[in-house]
KEDOLO-730737 format. One record per residue (C-alpha): x negated, y, z negated. Coordinates in pm, 1 decimal, always signed. Last residue first. Example, Ala and Ser with C-alpha at 12.3 -4.5 7.8 and 13.67 -1.06 7.14 Angstrom:
% residues 2
REC          u          v          w
REC    -1367.0     -106.0     -714.0
REC    -1230.0     -450.0     -780.0
% end
This chain:
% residues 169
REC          u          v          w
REC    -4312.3     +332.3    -3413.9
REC    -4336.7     +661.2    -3217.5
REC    -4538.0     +944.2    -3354.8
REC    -4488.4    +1230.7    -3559.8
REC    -4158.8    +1231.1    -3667.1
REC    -3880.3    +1520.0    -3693.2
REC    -3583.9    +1377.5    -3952.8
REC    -3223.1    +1275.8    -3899.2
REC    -3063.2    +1066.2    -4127.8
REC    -2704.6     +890.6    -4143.4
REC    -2559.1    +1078.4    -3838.4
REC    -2215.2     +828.4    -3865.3
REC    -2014.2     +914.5    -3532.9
REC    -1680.6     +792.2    -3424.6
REC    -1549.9     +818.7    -3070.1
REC    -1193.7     +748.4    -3019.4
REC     -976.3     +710.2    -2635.2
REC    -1251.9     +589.9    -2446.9
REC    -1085.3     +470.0    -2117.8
REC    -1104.0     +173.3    -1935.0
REC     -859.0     +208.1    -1624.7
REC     -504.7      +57.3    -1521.0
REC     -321.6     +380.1    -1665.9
REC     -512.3     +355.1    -2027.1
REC     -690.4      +26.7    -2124.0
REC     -849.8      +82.9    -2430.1
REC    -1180.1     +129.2    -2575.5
REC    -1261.8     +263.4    -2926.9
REC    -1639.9     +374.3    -2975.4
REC    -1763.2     +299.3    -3370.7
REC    -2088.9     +464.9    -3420.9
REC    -2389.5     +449.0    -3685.5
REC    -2719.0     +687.1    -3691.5
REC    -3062.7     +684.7    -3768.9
REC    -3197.2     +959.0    -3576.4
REC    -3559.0    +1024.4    -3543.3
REC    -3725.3    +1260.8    -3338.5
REC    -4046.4    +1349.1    -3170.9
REC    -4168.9    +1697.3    -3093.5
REC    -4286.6    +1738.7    -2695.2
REC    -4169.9    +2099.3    -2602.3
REC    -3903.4    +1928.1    -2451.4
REC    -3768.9    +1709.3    -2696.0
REC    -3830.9    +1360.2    -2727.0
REC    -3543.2    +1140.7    -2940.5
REC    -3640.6     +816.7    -3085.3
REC    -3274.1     +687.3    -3179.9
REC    -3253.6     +427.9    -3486.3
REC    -2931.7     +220.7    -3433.4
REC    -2598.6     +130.0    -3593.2
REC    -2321.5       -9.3    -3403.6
REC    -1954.5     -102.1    -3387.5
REC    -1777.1     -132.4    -3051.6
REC    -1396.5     -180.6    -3058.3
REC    -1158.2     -327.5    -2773.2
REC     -817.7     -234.6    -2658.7
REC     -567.9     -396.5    -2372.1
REC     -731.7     -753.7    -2395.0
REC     -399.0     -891.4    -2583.2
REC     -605.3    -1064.1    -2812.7
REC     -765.1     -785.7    -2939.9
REC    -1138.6     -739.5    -2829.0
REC    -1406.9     -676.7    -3118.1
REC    -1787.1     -557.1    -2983.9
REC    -2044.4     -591.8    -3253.2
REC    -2404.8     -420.9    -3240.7
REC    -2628.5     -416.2    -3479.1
REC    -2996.4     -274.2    -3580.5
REC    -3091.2     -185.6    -3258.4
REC    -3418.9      +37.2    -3192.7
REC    -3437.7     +284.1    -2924.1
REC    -3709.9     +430.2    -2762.2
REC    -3752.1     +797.3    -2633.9
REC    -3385.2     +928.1    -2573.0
REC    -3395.9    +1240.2    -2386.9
REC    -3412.1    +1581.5    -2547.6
REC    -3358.7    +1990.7    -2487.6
REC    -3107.6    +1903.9    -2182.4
REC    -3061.8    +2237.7    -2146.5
REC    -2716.3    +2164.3    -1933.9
REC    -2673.3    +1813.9    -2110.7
REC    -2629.6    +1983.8    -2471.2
REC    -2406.3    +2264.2    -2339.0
REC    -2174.1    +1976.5    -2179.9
REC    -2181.5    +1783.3    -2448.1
REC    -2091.4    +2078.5    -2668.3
REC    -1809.7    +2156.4    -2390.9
REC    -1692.1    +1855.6    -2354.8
REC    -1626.3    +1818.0    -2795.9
REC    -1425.0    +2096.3    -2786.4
REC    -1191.2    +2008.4    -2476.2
REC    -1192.7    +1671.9    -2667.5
REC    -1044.3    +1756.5    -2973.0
REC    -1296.0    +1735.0    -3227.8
REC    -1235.0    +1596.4    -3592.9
REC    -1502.3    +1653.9    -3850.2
REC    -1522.8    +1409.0    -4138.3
REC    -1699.8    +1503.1    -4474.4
REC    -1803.0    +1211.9    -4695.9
REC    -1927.2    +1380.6    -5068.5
REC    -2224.7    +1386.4    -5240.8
REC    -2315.6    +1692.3    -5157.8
REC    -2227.0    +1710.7    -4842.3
REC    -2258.9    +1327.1    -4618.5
REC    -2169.3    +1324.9    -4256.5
REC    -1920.9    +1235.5    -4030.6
REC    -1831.4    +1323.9    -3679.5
REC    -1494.4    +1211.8    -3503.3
REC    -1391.8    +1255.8    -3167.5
REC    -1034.1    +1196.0    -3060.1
REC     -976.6    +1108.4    -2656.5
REC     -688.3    +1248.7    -2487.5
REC     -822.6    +1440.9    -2206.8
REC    -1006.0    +1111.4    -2133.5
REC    -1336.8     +968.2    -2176.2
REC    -1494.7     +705.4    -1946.3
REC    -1687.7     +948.1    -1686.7
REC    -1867.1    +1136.8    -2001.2
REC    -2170.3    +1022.3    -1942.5
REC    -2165.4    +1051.0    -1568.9
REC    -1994.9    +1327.5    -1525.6
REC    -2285.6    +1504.6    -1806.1
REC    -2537.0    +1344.1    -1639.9
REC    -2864.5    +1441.2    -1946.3
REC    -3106.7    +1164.0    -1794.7
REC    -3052.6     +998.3    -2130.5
REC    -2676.8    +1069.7    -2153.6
REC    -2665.9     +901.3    -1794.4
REC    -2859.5     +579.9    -1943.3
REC    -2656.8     +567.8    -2247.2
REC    -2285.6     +595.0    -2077.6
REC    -2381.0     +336.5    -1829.6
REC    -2552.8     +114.1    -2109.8
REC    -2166.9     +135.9    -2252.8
REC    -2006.2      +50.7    -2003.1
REC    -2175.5     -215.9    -1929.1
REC    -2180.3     -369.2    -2272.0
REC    -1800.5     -285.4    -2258.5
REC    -1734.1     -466.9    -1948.9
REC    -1932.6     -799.4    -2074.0
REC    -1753.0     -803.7    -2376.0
REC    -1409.4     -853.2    -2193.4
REC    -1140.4     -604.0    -2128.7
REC     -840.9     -692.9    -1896.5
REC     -706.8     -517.9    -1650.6
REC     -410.7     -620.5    -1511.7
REC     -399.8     -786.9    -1185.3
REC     -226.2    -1117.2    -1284.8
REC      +66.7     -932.6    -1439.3
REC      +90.8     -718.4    -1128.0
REC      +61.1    -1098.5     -916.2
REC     +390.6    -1226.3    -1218.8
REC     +579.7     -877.8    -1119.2
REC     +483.8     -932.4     -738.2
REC     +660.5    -1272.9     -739.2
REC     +936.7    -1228.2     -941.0
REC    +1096.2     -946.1     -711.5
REC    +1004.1    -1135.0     -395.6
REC    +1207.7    -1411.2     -558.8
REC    +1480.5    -1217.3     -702.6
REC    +1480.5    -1028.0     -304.9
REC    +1514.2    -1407.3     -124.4
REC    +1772.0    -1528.5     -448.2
REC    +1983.8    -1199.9     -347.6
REC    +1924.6    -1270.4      +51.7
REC    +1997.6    -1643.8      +35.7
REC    +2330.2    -1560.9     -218.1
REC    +2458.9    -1338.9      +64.0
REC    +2397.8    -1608.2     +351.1
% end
C-alpha cells in the first residue's frame, strides 16, 4: 500500500511537471509581429500603457547616433526612458504619417525563451501644427520570456537622419 501511494504522488508529481513544460510560453514570429503592430498603433495614437505594456522595470534602452564622426551610445534606464515617453505621449506633438519598410527580420533561439527584431524604416511623422517629418531610423527590440510573459527587456535605436519635409512621398 506504501509503495502505491509514493509511485501515486511520483506520478502526480511527473505529470504536472511534463503539463507546466507543455504550458510554457513559447515565442513564435507571429507573436512578435503582433506585438509589435500593438506597440506601433498605441505609440501612434500617443497610449502611453498601451505602448509601453511589454516593457519591464528591467528593460535597457539604448540610443545611438553619429558626433563628429564618431558612434555615441546613450544608455537609459527605464525609469528615465518612461518618463520621456511618457512626456512625449502627454503632448503628443506627432503621430506617425506613413511608414515605409526597408527590413524587417525577427530571430527566435531555439529554445523559444528570447527572440530579436531587426529593422530599418523611414517614419513620416505629422506634427501638430501640420509640419511633416522624416525619420530614417534602424532598431533592434530584444524579446524574452520573463515570469510566463513576453517582455521587452532591450530596446536599441539607430536615428540615422532626421530632416522636416514638405510633402509626403
Amino acid at each position: 500500500m506504501h509503495k502505491t501511494r509514493t509511485f501515486l504522488l511520483a506520478s502526480t508529481i511527473l505529470i504536472s511537471t511534463v503539463i507546466s513544460a507543455a504550458t510554457v510560453l513559447s515565442l513564435d514570429k507571429k507573436m512578435i509581429d503582433a506585438i509589435n503592430d500593438h506597440i506601433s498603433d498605441a505609440s501612434s495614437r500617443c497610449d502611453f500603457e498601451e505602448s509601453t505594456k511589454y516593457y519591464f522595470g528591467k528593460t535597457k534602452f539604448f540610443n545611438y547616433s553619429v558626433v563628429d564622426g564618431k558612434e555615441i551610445v546613450q544608455e537609459q534606464s527605464y525609469d528615465e526612458a518612461m518618463f520621456v515617453f511618457k512626456d512625449a505621449m502627454d503632448a503628443c506633438y506627432v503621430t506617425l504619417a506613413k511608414e515605409k519598410t526597408i527590413s524587417e527580420v525577427i530571430e527566435i533561439a531555439q529554445t523559444g525563451q528570447d527572440a530579436v527584431f531587426t529593422s530599418e524604416a523611414f517614419h513620416y511623422l505629422k506634427s501638430t501644427d501640420g509640419r511633416l517629418f522624416e525619420s530614417h531610423n534602424k532598431g533592434k527590440v530584444i524579446f524574452s520570456v520573463v515570469d510566463g510573459e513576453v517582455k521587452i527587456i532591450e530596446s536599441h535605436y539607430f536615428g540615422l537622419a532626421f530632416q522636416e519635409i514638405e510633402k509626403l512621398p
